[in-house]
N, C-alpha and C positions, 0 to 999 in steps of 0.2 A: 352608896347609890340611891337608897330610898332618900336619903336627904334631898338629893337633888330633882325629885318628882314632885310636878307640879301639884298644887292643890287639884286640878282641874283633871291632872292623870291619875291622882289618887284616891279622886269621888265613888262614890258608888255608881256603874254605868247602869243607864235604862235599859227594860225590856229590849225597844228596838238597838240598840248600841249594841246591847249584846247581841240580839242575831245577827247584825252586821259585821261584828267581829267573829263572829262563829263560821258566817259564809265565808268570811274571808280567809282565817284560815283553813276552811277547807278546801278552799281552791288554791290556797298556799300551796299546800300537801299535793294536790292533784297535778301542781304543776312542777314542784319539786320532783318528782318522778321521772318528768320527759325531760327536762331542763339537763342534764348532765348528755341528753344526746346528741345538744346543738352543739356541741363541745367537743363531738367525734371526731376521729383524722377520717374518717370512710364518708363518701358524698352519700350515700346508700343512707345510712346511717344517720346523717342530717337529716338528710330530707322525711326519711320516716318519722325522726322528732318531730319536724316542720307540720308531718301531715294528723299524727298524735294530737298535737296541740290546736290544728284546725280542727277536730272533732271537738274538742272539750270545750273551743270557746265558742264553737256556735253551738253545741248542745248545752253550755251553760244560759239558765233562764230560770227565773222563778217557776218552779214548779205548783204551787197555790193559787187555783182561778182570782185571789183576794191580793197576791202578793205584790208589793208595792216595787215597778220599777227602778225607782228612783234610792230605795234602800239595795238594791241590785247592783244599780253603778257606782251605789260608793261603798261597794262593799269589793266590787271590782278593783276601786281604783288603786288601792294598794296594790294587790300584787300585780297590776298594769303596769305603773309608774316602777318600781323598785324591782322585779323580778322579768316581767317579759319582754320591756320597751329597750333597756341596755342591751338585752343576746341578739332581739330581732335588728338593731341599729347597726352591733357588728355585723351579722350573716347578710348584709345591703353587698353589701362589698366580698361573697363567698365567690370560691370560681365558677361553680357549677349554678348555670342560667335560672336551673328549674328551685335551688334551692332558695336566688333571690327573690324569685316571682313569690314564691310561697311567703316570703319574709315581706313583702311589702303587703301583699293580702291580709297577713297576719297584723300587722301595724293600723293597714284602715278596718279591720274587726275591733281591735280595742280600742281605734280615735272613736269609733261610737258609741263602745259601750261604754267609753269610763266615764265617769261623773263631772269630769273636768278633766276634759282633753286639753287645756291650756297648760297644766299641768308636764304635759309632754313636749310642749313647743321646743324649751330651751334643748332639749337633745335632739330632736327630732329635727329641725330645720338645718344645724349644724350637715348633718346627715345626708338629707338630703340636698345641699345645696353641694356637699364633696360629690356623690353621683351623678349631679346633672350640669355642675359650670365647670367651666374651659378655662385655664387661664387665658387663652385665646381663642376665641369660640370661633373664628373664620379659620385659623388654621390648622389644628389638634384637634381632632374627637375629643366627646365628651368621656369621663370615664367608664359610663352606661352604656357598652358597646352594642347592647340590644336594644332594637326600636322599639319592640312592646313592653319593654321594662322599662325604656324612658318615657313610653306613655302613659306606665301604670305607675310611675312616680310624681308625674308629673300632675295626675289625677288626686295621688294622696294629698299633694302640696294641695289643691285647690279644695279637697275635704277638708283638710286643718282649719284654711282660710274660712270655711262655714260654719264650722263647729264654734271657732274659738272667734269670730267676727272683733269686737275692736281689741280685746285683748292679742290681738296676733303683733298688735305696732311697737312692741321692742323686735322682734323678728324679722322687720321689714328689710335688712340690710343683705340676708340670707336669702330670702326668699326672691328682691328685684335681683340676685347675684345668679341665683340661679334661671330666674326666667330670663335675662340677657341672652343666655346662653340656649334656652328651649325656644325662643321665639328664630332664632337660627335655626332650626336642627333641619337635616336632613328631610325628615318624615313629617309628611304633611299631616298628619293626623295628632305630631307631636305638637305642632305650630298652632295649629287650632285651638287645643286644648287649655295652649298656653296663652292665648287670646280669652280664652273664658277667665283662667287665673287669674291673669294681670287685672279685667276690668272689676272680678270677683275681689278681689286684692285694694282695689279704689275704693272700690263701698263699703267695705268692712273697717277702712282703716282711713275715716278722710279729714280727720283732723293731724295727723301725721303723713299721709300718703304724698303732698307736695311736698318734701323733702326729696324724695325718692323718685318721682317721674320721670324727672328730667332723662334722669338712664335708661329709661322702658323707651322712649321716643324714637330714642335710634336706629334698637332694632325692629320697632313695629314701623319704621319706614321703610327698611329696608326690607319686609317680609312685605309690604303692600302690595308689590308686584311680583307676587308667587304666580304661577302658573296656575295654580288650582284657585277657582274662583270662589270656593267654598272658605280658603283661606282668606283668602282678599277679604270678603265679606268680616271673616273672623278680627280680623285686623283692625277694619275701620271701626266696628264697635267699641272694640279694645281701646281704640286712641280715642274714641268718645270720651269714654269712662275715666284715661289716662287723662286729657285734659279738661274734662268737667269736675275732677275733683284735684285736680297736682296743680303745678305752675303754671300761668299765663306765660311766662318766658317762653314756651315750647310750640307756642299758636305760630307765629311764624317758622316755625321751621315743619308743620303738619298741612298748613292749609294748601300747598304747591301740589304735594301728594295728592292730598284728598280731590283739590278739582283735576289731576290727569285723571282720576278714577271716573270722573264724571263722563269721558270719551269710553269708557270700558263696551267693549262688547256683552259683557253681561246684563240684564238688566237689576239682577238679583246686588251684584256687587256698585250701579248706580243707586238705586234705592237705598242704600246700608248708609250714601255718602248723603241723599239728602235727610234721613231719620236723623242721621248724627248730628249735620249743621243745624235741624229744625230742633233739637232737642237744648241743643246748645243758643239758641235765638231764644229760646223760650226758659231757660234757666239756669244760663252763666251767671255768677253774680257781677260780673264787672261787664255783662255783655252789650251796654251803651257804646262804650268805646272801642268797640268788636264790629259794629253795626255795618259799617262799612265795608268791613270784608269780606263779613258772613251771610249780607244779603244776598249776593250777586252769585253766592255759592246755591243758595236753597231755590234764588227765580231762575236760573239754569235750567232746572230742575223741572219747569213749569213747559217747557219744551218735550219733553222725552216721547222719543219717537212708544216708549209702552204706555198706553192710556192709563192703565191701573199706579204706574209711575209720577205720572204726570198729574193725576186726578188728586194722589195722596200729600205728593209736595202742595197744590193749591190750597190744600184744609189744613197742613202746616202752618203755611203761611199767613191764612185768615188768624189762624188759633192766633199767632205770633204778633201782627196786627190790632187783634183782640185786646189781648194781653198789654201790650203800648200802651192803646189804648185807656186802660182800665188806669197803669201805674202813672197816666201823666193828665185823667180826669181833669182837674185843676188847671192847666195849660189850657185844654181845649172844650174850656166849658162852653166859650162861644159860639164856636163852629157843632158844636154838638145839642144845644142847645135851639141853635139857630141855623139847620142843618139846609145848606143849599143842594134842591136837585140837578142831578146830574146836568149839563149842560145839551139842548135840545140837538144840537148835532153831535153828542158823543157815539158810539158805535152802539151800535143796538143791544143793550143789555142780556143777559142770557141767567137760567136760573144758575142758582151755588152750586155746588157738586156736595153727592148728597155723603155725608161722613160717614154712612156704613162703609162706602168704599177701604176707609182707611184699617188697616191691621198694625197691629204692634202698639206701643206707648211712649212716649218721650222719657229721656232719659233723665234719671233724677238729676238734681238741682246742687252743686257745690263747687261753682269754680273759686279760681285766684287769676283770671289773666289781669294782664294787662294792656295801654293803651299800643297799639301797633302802628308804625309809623311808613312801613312800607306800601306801596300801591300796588292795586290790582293786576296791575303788570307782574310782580313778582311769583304771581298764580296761576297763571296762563301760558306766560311764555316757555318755563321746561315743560310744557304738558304734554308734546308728545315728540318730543325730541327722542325718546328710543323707540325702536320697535313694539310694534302694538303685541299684546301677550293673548294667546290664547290656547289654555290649556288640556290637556285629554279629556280633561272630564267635561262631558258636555255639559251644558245648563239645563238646567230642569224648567217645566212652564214656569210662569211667574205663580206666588201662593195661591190657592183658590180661595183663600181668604177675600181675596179684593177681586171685586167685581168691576166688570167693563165702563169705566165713565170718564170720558175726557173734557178737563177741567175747559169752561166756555172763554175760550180766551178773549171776546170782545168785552164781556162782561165789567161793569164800575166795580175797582177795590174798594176794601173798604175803608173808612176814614184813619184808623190807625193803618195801615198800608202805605196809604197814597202821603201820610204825613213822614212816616221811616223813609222812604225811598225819597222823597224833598230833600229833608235836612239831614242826608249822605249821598245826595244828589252828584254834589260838586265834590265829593273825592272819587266818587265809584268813576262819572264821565271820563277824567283824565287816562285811566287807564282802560276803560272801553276803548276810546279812542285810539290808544297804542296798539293794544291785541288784536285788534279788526285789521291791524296793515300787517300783524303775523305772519309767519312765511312756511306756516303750516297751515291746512287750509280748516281742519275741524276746529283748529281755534277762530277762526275769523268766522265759520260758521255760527259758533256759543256766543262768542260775540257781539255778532249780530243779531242774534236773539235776544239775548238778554236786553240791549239798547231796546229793542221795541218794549218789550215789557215793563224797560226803567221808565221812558216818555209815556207810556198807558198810565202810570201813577203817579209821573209829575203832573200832566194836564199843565192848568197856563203858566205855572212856574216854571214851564219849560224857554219861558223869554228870559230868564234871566243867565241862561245859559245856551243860548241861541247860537251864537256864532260857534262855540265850537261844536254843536252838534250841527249842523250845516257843515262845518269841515271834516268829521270825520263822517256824513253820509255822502258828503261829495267826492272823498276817496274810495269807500266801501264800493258805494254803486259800477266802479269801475273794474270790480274782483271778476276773478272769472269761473267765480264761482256762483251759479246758480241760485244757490241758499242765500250764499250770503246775501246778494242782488234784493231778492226777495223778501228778505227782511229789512233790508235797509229799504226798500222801497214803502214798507207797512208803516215803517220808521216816520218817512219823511210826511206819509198822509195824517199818521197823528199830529204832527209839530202842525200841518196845516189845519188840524181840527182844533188844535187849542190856544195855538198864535195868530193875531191879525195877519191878514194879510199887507197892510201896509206896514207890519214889523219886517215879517221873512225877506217881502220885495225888496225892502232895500239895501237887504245884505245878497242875495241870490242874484240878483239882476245886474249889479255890477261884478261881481263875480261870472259871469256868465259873459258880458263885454271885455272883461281883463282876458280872459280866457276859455273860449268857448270848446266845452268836450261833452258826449255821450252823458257821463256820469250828469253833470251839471244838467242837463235837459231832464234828462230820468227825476232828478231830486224837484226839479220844480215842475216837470209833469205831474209828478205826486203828492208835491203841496197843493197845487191845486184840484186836486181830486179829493182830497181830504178837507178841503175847505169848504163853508157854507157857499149858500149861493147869494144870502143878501148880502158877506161880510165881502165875496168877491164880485158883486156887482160893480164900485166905485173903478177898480181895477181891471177890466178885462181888456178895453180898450189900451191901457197902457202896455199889458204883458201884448198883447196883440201887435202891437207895432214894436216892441221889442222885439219879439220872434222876427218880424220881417226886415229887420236891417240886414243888408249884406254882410255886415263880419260875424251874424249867426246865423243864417239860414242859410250864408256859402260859405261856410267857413271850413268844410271838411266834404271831403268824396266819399269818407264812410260809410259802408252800408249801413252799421250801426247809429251811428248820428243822424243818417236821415230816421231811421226807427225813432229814436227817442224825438227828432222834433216832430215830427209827427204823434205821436203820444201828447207831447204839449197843445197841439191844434185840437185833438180831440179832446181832452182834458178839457181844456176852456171851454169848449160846443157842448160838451156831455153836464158839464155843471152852470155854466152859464146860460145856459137856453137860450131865451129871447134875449136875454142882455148881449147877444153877440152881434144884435142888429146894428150897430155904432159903428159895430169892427168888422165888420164881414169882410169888406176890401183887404186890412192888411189880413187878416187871416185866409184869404183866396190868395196873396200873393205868395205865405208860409208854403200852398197844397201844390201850388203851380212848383212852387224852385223843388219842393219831396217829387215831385211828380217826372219834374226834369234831370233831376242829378239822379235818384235811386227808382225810380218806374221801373225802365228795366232790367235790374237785378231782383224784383218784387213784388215791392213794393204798390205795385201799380191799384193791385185790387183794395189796398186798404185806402188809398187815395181817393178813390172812388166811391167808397163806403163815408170816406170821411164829407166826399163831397155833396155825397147826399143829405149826410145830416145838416152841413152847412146850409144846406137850399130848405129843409126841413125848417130851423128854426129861423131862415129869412121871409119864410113865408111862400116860399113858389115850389109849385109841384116837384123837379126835375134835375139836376146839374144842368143841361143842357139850360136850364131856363135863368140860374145863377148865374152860367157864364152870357148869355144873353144879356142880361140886364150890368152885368158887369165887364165886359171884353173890351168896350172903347176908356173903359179908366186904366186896366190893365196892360193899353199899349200905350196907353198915355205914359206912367210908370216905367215904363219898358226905353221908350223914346225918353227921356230925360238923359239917358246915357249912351245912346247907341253910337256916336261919335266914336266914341271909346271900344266901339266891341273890337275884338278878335277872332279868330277860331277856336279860342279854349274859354271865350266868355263863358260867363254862366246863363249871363242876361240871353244868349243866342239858344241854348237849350230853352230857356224860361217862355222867345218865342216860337219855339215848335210846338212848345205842350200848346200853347194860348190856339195856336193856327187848325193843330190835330186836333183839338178837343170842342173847339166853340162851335162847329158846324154852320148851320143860318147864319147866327150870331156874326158872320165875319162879314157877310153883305152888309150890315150897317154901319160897320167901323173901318170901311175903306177908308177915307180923308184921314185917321191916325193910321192907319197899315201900311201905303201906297207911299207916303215919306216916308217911312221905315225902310222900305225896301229901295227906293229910290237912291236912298244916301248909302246903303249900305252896300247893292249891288254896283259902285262904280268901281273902274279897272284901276283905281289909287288904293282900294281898301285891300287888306288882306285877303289872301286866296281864297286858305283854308275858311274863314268866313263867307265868301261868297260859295264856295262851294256844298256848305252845308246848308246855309240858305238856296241855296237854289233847287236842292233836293228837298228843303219841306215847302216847297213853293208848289213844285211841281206835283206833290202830292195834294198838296190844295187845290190847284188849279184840273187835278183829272177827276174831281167831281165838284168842279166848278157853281153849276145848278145849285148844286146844297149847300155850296160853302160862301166865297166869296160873290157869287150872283145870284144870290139866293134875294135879292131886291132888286135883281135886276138894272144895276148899278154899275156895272166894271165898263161898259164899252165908253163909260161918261171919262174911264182912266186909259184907255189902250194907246193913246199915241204916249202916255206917260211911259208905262210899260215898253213901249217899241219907240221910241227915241231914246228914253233913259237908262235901259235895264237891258235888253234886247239887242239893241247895232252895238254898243261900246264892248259889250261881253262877245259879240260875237268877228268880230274885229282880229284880224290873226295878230300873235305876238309869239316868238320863239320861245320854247320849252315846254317840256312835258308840263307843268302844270297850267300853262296857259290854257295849251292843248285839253286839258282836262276841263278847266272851266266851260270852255268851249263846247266840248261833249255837253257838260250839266244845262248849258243854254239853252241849246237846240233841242234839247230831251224837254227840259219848261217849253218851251215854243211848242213844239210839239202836243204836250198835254193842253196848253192853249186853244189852239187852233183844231184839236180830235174828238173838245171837250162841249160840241154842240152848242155853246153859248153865242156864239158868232155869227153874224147873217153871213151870207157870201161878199155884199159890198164889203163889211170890214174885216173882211181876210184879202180881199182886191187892194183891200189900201194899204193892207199890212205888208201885200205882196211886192209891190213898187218898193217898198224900204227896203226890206228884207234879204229880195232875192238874189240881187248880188253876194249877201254874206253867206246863203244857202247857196249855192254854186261853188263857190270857193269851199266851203266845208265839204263837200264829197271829195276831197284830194286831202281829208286828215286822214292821221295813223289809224285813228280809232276804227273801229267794224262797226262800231254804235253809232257815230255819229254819221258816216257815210248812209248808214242802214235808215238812219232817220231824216236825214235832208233828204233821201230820195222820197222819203212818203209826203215830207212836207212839200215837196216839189209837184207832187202827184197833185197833191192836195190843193195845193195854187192853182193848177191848172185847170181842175175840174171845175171851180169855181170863177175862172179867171170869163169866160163867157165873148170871148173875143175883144177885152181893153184890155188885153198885154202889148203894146207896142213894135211892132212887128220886128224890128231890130234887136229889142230886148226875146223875144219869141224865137228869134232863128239862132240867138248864142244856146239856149237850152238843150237843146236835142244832142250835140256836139261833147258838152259834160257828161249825159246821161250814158251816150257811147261806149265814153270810156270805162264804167263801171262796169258792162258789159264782160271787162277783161278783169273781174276783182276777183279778189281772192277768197272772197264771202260769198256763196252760194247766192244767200240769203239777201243781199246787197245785188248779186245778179239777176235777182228775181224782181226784188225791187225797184232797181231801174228799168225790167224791162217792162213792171206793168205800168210806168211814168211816160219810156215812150209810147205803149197805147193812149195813152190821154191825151198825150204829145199829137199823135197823130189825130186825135177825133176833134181837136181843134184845131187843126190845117184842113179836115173836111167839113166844119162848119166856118169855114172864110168864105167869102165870098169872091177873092182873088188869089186861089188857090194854085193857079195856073205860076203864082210869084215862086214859089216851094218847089216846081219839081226838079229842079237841082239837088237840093236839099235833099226832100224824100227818096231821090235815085240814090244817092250816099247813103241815104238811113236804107235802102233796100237790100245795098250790096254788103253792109255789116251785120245786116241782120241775118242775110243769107249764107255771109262765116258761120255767125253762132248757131245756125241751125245743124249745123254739123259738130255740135258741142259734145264730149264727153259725155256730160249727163244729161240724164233723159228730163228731169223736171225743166231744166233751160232750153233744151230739145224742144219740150214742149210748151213753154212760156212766149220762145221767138219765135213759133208757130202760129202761134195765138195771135201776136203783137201784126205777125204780117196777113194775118187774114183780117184782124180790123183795117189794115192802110191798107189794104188789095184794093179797096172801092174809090181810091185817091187818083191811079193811075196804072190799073190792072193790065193794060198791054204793057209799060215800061215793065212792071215789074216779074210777067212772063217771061221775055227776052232776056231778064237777067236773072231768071230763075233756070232757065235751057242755057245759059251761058257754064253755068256752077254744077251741072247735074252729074257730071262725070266726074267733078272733083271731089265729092262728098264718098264716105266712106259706104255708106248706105244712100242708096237715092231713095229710101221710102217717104223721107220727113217733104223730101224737092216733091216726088210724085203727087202726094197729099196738098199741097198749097197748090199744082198744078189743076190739079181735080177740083178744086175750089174753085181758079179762077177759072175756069172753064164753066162751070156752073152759075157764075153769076151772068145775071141778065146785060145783055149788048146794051 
């Protein structure tokens, strides 16, 4: 045996060697003693070894203030490795709970103190990878049937990992075998832990560690969505670390996960996903060809409803921009050299957010991915196709780390920024585009956030990709979601702030004549609001009279389309200013048809708001003064098609608003009015036309003075009006809507002739036409129209001043009789205060003595109805007969004493008797 001892075992050993061997074996000795206890059949018995051996090795220490720790632990590491590390590896797997807890305690006392815990790997990982993996970890318990002993194994595994950092990479096959299996587990506190391993496990070992990732991926996606958010949190780290140092292969099957996480109701578990993506922008190594997928991950992120969230992605991002920047110098010596200012209508710059905000570090730097060939769509769309999680554990505030500051989002990025987001411009778009028509609405929310953010850092390279964003803001805008709306509307005013406007126009504007919708109006109300005012001066006139062609501005009965084209009328007024002086016309015809189709559902007060700005940048005080100066081109317009109108025109709405709204204004444009109405009120055109016209006529015409004769101008048209509009309409023809029209005549004639404009000769004249078609109309169905021929009847007569033709004069009384017996109070009363006029122009004749045939007949009808049911007719045809008493006062005694016995009451007969009795012989 001495032969075979080496020169170097056979040396003479030094001072220190031998106290190291001396300690050593004296803690041989000391452990020899307990050692034969772990070996007991009695649990009692174990564990009292167990707890032996925990005094001895934590009371083992250099006891010399001078004594060197490091001669300690290798004085240790013998009987560590050879005598304590083998009994404590079997007792992992004892029955009794309390004796393994002690035995893994035991193992992480000696991983620290021996001199070379690497030393212990090869058994020790064996070890514990039989405790903690499954052959089937979803279906079989792990063999560690206790949770806090797979915590505290789980703990040791990640001590080893520290202790023995790269030396642990032959062990790695043990170690990913077991944490498979603990990122499963039951207990959230085991999962955690195992989250800390695994990313502790990357760092320590990352020239071998992409071997091994690919297998950690699986289960840290399927642990992503634990209930506890503390977990989640744990997770995404985890898969930081897992893919910043393992395979690129694994980026697309993590990044799907990571943006659901992005919708997370925690804000603690959104924050963990942009650290990771921002860490990974800033120190993948192959993260150029990642660019594309990972941005759209971290500017998400620039949104979050948490300002401290929101503030820390944006100093990310600069850093990451930065960085770009710095590694591609050389590219952009030009632009950096020769650095152009921002563009004078960019959005009002705002200061940086100040980077105390940010807490925590980026994660270190060692990937392997590779290039990924899937699109942004593959990120978004499962994003919240399960049930959103929200787990017991409430969230805690956000860290008090970061302070209140939400990133300026109008603010210029900076030039490495706005250059990454360029040239990954055209892969990100195509899948923006997809996800925004998602049929979950927080995706088309992210969405459409993100688009605003991507167009804030293309600026004018946003023309090269023009048309499809126009297409998918032309669908967005149409979501019925709010947000999205809302962003895609921010969307559409950048593209106008950094594209001509004779680029957008020509794609917008036909798009808007193919097919005119809400959405389409919104996108180019918002290009235009986004745009300059001298770049949209060339053009307002043009968008102006596009607005007002008929297959857009009637193209829909929408409430919402009227909104949004109205939004276009202000859009052009509010940026164009004075330049809308060229266009004011078609842009007065866009407010007229908003005014006519949606007024009343709304609309009405922003039309009016709008009309004031119009008159604003026209230069005249008032709308009233707008439409003043404007109201004879406007029926000019109007008249180019009225051949053609209907009852469902739109043109017929367009002229109510012009009639209702111009006031004065309509006294100077009788000569375009009076043809308008001419052609349209004849009995060939349709009904329902005339009938609507003839009710905003009539409202013009009952305040006459203000409106239409406001220049004292209409009597130069009245025989127009009562030859052409007047007898034809009032002319009987069978059926109810003849009848109807009929009614709406008589009611115009009426506000006519009530409406003070008219001397009495031109009501005398109007009466000779007329009055035959008013006589016959107190025999229609209607109660209205009877109700109102009697007044207009009244009305003739008062003014008639004895040139009614005495023939035409004795048919009238005869009509009016008959009304006497109507079935309308109101119509009874009516005719009977007609025949008093009736009668006060038979006593201003002078051949009065011709009537009293006549008046005997009107005396003895009259003297029926005074024995009337009601007292107001009672007392109406009381009235009637004391004004004709002074006509022929003894005839109409004698036939008042003829009746007196037959009335039911003689008080109303004794009362007219008492009158004439009174009057003077």
């Amino acid at each position: 045996m001495a032969a075979l001892a080496t020169p170097e075992a056979a040396a003479p050993r030094g001072p220190t060697e031998a106290g190291e061997t001396a300690e050593a074996a004296e803690l041989s000795r000391s452990l020899s003693r307990l050692l034969p206890g772990l070996e007991a059949d009695s649990k009692l018995g174990r564990r009292r070894a167990l707890e032996a051996l925990q005094r001895v090795l934590e009371a083992a220490h250099p006891e010399a203030p001078d004594a060197d720790p490091d001669a300690a632990a290798a004085a240790f590491q013998g009987p560590w490795v050879h005598l304590l590390l083998p009994r404590l590896l079997r007792l992992l797997a004892d029955p009794a709970e309390g004796c393994r807890a002690l035995a893994v305690h035991l193992l992480g006392l000696g991983l620290r103190r021996a001199a070379r815990p690497r030393d212990a790997l090869p058994r020790l990982l064996p070890a514990l990878a039989a405790r903690l993996a499954s052959p089937e970890p979803a279906r079989r318990p792990p063999p560690e049937a206790c949770e806090e002993l797979r915590l505290a194994l789980v703990q040791l595994l990640g001590l080893a990992v520290r202790l023995t950092g790269a030396a642990f990479a032959p062990h790695l096959d043990d170690a990913v075998r077991a944490l498979r299996c603990t990122l499963l587990d039951p207990f959230a506190a085991v999962r955690r832990e195992s989250c800390e391993c695994a990313a502790g496990l990357a760092r320590a070992t990352p020239d071998h560690f992409h071997m091994q990732s690919e297998s950690l991926v699986g289960p840290l996606m399927q642990a992503i969505s634990h209930q506890h958010w503390r977990v989640r949190v744990a997770v995404i780290e985890a898969t930081g670390a897992t893919i910043q140092f393992g395979s690129g292969k694994s980026v697309d099957d993590v990044l799907p996960h990571l943006a659901q996480r992005l919708f997370d109701d925690v804000p603690q578990v959104r924050q963990a996903v942009m650290r990771v993506v921002g860490g990974w922008l800033l120190s993948l190594r192959d993260r150029y060809s990642l660019f594309h997928k990972l941005i759209p991950l971290l500017l998400s992120s620039l949104h979050d409803e948490i300002p401290e969230v929101a503030c820390e992605a944006r100093s990310l991002w600069e850093q990451v921009g930065l960085q770009w920047q710095t590694e591609n110098e050389d590219d952009l010596k030009d632009k950096l050299d020769f650095a152009s200012p921002p563009p004078a209508h960019h959005p009002s710059p705002a200061p940086k957010s100040d980077p105390s905000c940010i807490s925590g570090k980026p994660l270190p730097a060692r990937p392997q991915p590779r290039f990924l060939r899937r699109g942004l769509a593959s990120i978004w769309c499962p994003v919240l196709r399960r049930h959103s999680l929200s787990g017991p554990e409430a969230p805690v505030s956000l860290m008090g780390r970061l302070r209140h500051c939400r990133p300026p989002a109008g603010s210029r990025p900076g030039l490495g920024c706005r250059e990454l987001v360029f040239r990954n411009f055209s892969k990100i778009l195509p899948a923006v585009g997809h996800d925004i028509a998602d049929w979950v609405a927080g995706t088309r929310v992210k969405s459409a956030q993100l688009l605003a953010v991507l167009l804030l850092h293309a600026e004018d390279h946003i023309t090269q990709h023009l048309e499809p964003v126009l297409r998918t803001l032309l669908h967005a805008c149409a979501d019925e979601e709010a947000a999205v709306v809302s962003s895609c509307t921010r969307s559409a005013e950048l593209v106008g702030t950094f594209v001509s406007p004779e680029v957008f126009l020509k794609l917008i504007l036909p798009a808007l004549r193919k097919s005119p919708s809400p959405s389409g109006l919104l996108v180019l109300a918002s290009l235009i609001r986004g745009c300059p005012r001298e770049a949209l001066r060339p053009h307002v006139k043009v968008i102006a009279v596009e607005l007002a062609q008929a297959h857009i501005c009637q193209a829909s009965e929408n409430h919402l389309y009227g909104e949004r084209l109205l939004q276009c009328v202000q859009a052009v007024v509010s940026v164009g200013r004075e330049d809308c002086r060229g266009a004011g016309e078609p842009l007065l015809e866009v407010l007229v048809t908003v005014l006519a189709l949606w007024g009343p559902t709304g609309l009405g007060d922003k039309v009016q708001e709008a009309l004031a700005e119009l008159a604003a940048v026209e230069g005249v005080d008032s709308s009233q003064d707008l439409l003043r100066a404007r109201v004879s081109p406007l029926l000019e317009w109007l008249a180019a098609s009225h051949r053609a109108w209907t009852g469902h025109s739109v043109e017929l709405l367009q002229l109510d608003v012009v009639l209702t709204h111009s006031g004065p204004a309509l006294g100077e444009a009788l000569p375009q009015l009076v043809p308008i109405l001419r052609s349209c009120l004849q009995p060939a055109r349709d009904p329902a036309m005339r009938l609507k016209l003839f009710s905003t006529l009539t409202g013009v015409l009952l305040g006459a003075p203000e409106t239409v004769d406001s220049q004292g101008q209409l009597r130069g048209y009245l025989d127009t009006l009562v030859q052409d509009i007047f007898v034809p309409n009032l002319q009987w023809h069978a059926g109810r809507t003849a009848a109807a029209i009929r009614t709406a005549a008589v009611s115009c004639l009426w506000a006519l002739v009530s409406s003070g404009v008219l001397s009495d000769r031109q009501i005398q004249g109007m009466q000779e036409t007329l009055m035959p078609q008013i006589l016959t109309a107190l025999e229609e169905d209607s109660q209205m129209t009877r109700l109102i021929s009697c007044r207009i009847i009244n009305l003739f007569l008062k003014t008639s001043n004895g040139v009614i033709d005495p023939d035409r004069f004795i048919k009238i009384y005869p009509e009016l009789l008959k009304r006497l017996d109507d079935v309308s109070d109101d119509v009874r009363l009516a005719a009977t205060s007609a025949l008093v006029t009736w009668l006060q122009r038979v006593q201003s004749e002078a051949s009065k003595c011709c009537y009293q045939s006549s008046v005997r007949h009107l005396y003895r009808e009259l003297l029926v109805h005074l024995d009337d049911p009601e007292c107001a007719v009672q007392d109406a045809v009381l009235e009637a007969l004391k004004a004709g008493s002074v006509l022929f006062p003894d005839l109409l005694v004698k036939e008042t004493e003829a009746v007196l016995h037959k009335h039911r009451s003689p008080a109303y007969c004794e009362q007219l008797l008492q009158h004439l009795q009174a009057l003077p012989q």
